[in-house]
LOZA-666993 format. One record per residue (C-alpha): residue number from 1; residue in three letters; x, y, z. Coordinates in steps of 0.02 Angstrom, whole numbers. Example, Ala and Ser with C-alpha at 12.3 -4.5 7.8 and 13.67 -1.06 7.14 Angstrom:
<pts>
nr|rest|c1|c2|c3
1|ALA|615|-225|390;
2|SER|684|-53|357;
</pts>
This chain:
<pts>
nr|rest|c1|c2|c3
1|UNK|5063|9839|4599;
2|UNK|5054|9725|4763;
3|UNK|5094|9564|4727;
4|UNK|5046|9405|4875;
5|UNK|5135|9219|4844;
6|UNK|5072|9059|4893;
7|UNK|5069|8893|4883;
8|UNK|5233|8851|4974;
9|UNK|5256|8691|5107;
10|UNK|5355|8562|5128;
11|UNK|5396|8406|5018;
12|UNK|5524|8268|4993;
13|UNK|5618|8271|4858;
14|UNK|5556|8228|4681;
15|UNK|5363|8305|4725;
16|UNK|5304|8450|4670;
17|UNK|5240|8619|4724;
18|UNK|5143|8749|4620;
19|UNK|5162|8918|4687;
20|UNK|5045|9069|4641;
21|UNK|5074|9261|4658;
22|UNK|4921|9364|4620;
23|UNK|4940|9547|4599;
24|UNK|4814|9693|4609;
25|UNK|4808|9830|4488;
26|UNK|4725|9832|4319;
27|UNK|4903|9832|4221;
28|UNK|4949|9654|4278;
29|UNK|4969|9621|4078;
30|UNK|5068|9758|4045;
31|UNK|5223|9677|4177;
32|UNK|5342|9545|4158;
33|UNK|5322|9432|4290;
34|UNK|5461|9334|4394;
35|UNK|5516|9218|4532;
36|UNK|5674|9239|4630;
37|UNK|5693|9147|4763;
38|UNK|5852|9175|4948;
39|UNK|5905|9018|5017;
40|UNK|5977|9046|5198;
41|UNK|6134|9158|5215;
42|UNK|6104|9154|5020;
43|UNK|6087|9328|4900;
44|UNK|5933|9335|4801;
45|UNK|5916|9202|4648;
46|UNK|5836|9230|4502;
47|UNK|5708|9072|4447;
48|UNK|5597|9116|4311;
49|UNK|5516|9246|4211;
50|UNK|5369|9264|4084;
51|UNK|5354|9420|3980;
52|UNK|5200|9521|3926;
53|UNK|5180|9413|3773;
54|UNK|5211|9242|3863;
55|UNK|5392|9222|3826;
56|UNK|5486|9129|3958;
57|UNK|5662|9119|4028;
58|UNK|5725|9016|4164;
59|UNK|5881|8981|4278;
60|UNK|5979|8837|4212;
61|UNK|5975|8765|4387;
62|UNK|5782|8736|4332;
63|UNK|5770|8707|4160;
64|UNK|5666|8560|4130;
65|UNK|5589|8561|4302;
66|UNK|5500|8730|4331;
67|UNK|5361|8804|4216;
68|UNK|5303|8984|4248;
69|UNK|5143|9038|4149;
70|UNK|5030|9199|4187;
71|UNK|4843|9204|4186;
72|UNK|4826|9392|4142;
73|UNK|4621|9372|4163;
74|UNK|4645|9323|4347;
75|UNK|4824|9434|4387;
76|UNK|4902|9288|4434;
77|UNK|5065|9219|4397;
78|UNK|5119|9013|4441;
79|UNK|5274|8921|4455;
80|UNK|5256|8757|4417;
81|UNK|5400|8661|4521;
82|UNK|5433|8480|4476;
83|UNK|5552|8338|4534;
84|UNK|5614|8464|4672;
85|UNK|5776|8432|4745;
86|UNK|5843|8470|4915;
87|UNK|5932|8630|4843;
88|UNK|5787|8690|4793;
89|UNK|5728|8741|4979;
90|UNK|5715|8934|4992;
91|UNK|5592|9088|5001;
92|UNK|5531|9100|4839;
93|UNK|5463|9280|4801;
94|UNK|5350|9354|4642;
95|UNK|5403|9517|4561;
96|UNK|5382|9632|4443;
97|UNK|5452|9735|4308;
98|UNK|5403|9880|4186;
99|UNK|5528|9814|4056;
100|UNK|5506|9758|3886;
101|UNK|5651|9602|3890;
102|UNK|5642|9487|4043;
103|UNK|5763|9554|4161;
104|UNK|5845|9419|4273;
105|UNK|5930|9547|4405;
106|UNK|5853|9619|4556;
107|UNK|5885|9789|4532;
108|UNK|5772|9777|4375;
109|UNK|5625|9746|4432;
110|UNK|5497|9871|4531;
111|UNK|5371|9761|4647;
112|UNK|5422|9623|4754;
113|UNK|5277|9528|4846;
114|UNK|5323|9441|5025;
115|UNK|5396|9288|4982;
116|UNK|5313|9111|5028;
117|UNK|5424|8954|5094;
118|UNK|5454|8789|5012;
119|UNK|5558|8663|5109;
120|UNK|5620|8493|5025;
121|UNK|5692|8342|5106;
122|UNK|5802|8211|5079;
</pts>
């Protein structure tokens, strides 16, 4: 599976950015789908996930502000960022993994697209 993110730029705080990550392959479906996301001189953070079915899990750090959903049709996955926050500025990057529970570690999961920027302000 590749997997290419976009939709990252810059905002002030409180917007909101929608980020896509479509993925080629005809056994999109068959994944779980995540978002980490590395601040600078930061380790790798796990966001969100949505699972084969459409079940969701989410950092607590986002709860109430991020949405992830999947459109298996088009291969694409979104995250849905709302009322962003200055802490919220990192590389945010789309993976996958062959699992069936939602893994929230790096380790578990097999494809990792490129990673696409989103930069908040004060």
């Amino acid at each position: 599976v590749q997997l290419q993110a976009s939709g990252g730029g810059s905002v002030q705080a409180g917007g909101s950015l929608r980020l896509s990550c479509a993925a080629s392959g005809r056994t999109f479906s068959s994944y779980v789908m995540g978002w980490f996301r590395r601040a600078p001189g930061q380790e790798r953070e796990f966001v969100a996930a949505i699972s084969r079915y459409g079940g969701t899990y989410y950092a607590d750090s986002v709860k109430g502000r991020f949405t992830i959903s999947r459109d298996n049709a088009e291969n694409t996955v979104y995250l849905q960022m709302n009322s962003l926050k200055p802490e919220d500025t990192a590389v945010y990057l789309c993976s996958a993994a062959g699992s069936r529970a939602i893994p929230t570690t790096t380790t578990m999961y097999d494809f990792w697209g490129q990673g696409t920027l989103v930069t908040v302000s004060s």
